[in-house]
C-alpha positions in Angstrom: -22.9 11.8 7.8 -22.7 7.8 8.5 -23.8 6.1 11.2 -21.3 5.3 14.0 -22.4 1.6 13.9 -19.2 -0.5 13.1 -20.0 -3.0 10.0 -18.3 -6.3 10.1 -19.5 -9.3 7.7 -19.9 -12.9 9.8 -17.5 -14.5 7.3 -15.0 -11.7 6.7 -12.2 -13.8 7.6 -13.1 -17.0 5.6 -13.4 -14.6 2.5 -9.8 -13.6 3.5 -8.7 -17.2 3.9 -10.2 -17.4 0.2 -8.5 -15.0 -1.0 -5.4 -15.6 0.3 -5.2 -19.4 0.0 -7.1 -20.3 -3.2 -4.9 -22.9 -4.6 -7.3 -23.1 -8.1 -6.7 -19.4 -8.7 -4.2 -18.1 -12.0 -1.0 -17.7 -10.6 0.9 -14.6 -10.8 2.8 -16.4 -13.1 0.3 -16.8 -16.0 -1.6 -13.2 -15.4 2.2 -11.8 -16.5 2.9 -14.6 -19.1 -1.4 -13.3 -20.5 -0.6 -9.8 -20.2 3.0 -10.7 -22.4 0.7 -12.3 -25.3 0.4 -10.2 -28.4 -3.7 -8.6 -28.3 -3.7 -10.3 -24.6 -3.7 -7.3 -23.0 -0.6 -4.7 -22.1 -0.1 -4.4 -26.3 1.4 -1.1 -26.4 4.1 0.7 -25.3 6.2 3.7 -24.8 10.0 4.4 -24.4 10.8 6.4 -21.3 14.4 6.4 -20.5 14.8 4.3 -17.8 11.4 2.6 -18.0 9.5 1.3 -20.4 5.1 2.2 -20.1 3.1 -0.6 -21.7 -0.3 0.2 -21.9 -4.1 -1.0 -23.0 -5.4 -0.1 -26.1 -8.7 2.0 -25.2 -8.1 2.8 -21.4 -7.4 6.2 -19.7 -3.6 5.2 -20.2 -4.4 5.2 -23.9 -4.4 9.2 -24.1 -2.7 9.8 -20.9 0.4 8.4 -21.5 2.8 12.0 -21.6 1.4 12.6 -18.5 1.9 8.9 -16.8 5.3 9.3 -17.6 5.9 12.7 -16.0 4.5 11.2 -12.9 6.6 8.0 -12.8 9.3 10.2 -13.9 8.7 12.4 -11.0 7.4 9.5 -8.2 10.9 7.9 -9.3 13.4 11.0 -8.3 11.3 11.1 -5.1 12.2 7.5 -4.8 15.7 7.9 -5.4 16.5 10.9 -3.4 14.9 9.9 -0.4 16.5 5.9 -0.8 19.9 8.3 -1.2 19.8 5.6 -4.9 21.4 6.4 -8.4 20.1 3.4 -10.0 20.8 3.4 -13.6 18.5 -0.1 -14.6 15.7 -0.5 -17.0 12.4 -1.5 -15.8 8.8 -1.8 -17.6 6.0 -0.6 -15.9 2.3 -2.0 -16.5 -0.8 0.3 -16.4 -3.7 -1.9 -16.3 -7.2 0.0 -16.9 -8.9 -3.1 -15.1 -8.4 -5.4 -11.8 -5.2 -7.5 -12.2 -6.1 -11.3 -11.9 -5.6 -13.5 -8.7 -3.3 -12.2 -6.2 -3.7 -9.0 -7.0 -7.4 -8.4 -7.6 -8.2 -5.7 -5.0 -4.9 -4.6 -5.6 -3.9 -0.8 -7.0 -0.4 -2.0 -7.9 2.3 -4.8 -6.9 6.0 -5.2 -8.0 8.0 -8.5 -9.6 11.3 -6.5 -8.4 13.5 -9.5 -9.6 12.0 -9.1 -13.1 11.9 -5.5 -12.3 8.3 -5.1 -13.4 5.9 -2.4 -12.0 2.2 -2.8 -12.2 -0.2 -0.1 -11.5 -3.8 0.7 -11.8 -5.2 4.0 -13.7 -8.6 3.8 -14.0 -10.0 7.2 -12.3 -11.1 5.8 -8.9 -8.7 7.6 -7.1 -7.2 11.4 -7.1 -3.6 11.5 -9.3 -1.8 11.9 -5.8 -2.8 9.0 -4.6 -1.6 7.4 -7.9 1.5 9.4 -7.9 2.1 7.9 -4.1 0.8 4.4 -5.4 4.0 4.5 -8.0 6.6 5.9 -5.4 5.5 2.6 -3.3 6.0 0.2 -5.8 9.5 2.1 -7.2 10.4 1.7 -3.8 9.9 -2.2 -3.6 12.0 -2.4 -6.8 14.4 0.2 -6.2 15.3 -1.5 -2.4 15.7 -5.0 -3.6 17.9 -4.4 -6.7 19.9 -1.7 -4.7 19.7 -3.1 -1.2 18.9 -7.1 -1.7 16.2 -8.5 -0.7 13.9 -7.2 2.9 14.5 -9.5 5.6 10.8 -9.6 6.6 7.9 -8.1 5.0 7.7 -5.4 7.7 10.9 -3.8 6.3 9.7 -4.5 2.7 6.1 -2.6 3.0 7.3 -0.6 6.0 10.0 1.4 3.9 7.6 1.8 0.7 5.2 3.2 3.0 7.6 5.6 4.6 8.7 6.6 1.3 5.3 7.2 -0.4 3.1 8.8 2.4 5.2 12.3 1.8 3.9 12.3 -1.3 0.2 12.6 0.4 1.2 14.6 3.3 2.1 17.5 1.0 -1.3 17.6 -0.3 -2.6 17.8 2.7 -3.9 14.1 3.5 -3.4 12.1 6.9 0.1 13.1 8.4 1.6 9.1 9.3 2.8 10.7 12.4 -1.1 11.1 13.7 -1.8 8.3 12.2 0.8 6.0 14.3 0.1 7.9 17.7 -4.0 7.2 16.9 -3.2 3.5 16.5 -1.0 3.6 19.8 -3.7 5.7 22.0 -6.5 3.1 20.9 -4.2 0.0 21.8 -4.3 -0.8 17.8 -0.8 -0.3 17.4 1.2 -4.1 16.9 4.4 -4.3 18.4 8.0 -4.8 16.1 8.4 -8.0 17.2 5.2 -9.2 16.1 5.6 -6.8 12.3 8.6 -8.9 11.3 7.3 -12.3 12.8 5.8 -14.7 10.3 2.0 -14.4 12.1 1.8 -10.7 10.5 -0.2 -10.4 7.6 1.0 -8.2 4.3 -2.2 -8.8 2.0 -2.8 -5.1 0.6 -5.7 -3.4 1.7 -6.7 -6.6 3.9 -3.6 -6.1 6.0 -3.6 -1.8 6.3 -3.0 -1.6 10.1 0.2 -3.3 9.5 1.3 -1.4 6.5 0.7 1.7 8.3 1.9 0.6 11.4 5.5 -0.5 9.4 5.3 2.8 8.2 5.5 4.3 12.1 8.2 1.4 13.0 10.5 2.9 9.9 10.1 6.3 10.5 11.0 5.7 13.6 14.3 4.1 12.5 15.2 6.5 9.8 14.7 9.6 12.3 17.1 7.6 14.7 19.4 6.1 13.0 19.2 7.0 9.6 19.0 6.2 5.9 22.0 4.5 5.3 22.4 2.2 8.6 18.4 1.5 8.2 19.2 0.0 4.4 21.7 -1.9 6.5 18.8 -3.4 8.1 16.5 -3.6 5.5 18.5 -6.6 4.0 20.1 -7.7 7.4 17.8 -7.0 9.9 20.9 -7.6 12.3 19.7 -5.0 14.8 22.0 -4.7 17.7 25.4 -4.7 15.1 23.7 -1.5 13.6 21.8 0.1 15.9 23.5 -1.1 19.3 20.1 -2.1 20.4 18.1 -5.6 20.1 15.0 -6.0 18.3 13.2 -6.2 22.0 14.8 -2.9 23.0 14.0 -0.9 19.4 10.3 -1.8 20.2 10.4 -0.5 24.0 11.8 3.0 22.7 9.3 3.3 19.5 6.3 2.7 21.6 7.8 4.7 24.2 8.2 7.6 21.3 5.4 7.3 19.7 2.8 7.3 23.8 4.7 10.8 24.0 3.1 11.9 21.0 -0.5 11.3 22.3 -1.0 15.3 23.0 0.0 16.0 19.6 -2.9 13.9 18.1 -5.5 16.3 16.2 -7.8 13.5 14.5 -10.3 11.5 15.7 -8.4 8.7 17.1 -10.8 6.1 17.1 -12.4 6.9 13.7 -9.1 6.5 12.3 -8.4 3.2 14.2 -11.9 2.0 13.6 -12.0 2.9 9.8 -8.8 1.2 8.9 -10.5 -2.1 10.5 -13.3 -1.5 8.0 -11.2 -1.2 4.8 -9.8 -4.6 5.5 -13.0 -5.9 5.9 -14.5 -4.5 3.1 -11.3 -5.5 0.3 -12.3 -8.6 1.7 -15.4 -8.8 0.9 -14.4 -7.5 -2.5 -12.0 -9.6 -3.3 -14.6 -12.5 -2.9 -17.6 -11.2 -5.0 -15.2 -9.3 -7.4 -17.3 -10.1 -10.0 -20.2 -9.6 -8.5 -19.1 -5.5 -7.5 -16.4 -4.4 -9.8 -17.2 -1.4 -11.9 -20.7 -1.1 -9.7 -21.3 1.4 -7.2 -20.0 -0.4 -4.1 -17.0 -0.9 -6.0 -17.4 2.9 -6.2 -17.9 3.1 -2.4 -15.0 1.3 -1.6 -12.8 3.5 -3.6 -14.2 6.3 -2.0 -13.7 5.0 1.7 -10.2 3.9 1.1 -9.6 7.9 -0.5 -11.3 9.6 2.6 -9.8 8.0 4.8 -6.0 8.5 3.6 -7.5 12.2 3.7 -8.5 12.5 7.2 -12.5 12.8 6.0 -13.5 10.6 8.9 -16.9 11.6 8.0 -17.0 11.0 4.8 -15.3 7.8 5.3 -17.6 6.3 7.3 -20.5 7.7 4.6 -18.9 5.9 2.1 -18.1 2.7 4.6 -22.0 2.2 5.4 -22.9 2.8 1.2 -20.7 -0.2 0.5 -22.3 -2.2 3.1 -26.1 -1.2 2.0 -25.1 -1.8 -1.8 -23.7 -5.0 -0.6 -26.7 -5.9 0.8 -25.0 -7.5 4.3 -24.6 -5.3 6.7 
């Protein structure tokens, strides 16, 4: 069992700042145009219907790909029916066996929706579900914006892939996103609407989870209310009291009020969860500054394992995994 000392680096946020703001760093732009480039990279490929898989030579994908297409194939009518989509669109999906370059280094997979190309990692640090999930997240980034039109904030954007993919976990038995919004409200961790679809929230992956999560909560809490079709309304819209009869300011008073009546149904350990999600930022921070320094090593090992158990509910063997990445690390 860990310790229940909280880890936090002294420069955590300037390695976020580095990350984030790195003007010298490849672009998205030229990682896609390298991976493009015959023998750069993505150089094969198989036809799949609607989607098109392009693969490495010599990586997992390599000998998996029957199976990587059954689970898109299956992440993507999960997609669909829950969306209430019929999309009939190609789109090529990317499954790297490595990191992707700059933005999307500590990244499992991101989405060029307006290009409508996936990208995904497959590389054994993580259980299939959790891939399967990863997939249904990024289909549902592409499948909103070319059925819906664009989010009109990044809460709506990560809040409904998150809603859409966590289902996928719950029915193996991993952290319901019920507890895991009324853990985040009982410890005080749990940001209000108005400041998930304000500019000052961070989106940044695994650096940013509290707010994915807590999007999540906020889109549940729509759907359950108003549902599927009037919150697509609002995904592209965001013109709150014309669908819902309610303003922004009001839709936040009645989730939080919600969500504080669900504090006797919490079953987890509130404050582990709360205090666990902090350190996954931290750490994919720290990652995504000494990338090279950690990829493919065993704190790159830890990290996968911390972000796993926790998703799980394995508090415990969370936090194991949370103070092995800091001793490997060598900066507590």
């Amino acid at each position: 069992m860990g310790s229940n000392v909280r880890h936090r680096h002294p420069t955590t946020d300037a390695y976020a700042h580095a990350y984030r703001r790195d003007p010298t760093s490849p672009t998205l732009d030229s990682t896609i145009a390298a991976l493009r480039r015959p023998g750069g990279g993505l150089s094969l490929a198989a036809e799949a219907g609607r989607f098109t898989l392009h693969y490495q030579p010599g990586t997992l994908a390599d000998g998996d790909t029957d199976y990587l297409v059954t689970l898109t194939e299956r992440a993507l009518t999960h997609v669909n029916k829950t969306l209430g989509a019929s999309p009939t669109w190609h789109f090529d999906l990317y499954i790297a066996g490595t990191p992707f370059a700059y933005p999307g280094e500590t990244s499992r997979g991101y989405t060029l929706a307006y290009g409508r190309q996936v990208f995904h990692r497959y590389d054994a640090t993580g259980p299939l579900v959790e891939l399967e999930s990863g997939l249904a997240h990024e289909l549902t980034h592409l499948t909103a914006l070319n059925e819906f039109r664009p989010a009109s904030s990044a809460m709506f954007s990560e809040g409904l892939a998150v809603y859409v993919q966590w289902p996928i976990l719950e029915a193996a038995g991993w952290l319901q996103l019920d507890q895991v919004c009324a853990a985040m409200h009982s410890t005080g961790a749990l940001p209000t609407a108005l400041y998930l679809t304000s500019d000052a929230a961070g989106y940044n992956g695994y650096l940013d989870q509290d707010n994915y999560m807590a999007s999540g909560c906020f889109v549940t809490f729509l759907v359950s209310r108003w549902g599927m079709e009037k919150v697509t309304q609002l995904y592209h819209s965001a013109a709150w009291e014309a669908v819902t009869g309610l303003t922004l300011a009001e839709l936040d008073r009645l989730w939080i009020e919600e969500t504080a009546a669900q504090a006797s149904e919490i079953v987890v350990e509130a404050k582990a969860l709360v205090d666990l999600l902090e350190e996954i930022g931290n750490a994919y921070a720290y990652q995504a500054a000494h990338l090279k320094e950690i990829e493919g090593q065993p704190a790159s090992w830890a990290l996968d394992g911390l972000r796993v158990t926790w998703r799980m509910g394995r508090f415990d063997k969370a936090r194991a995994y949370t103070d092995e990445f800091y001793a490997l690390t060598a900066n507590p």
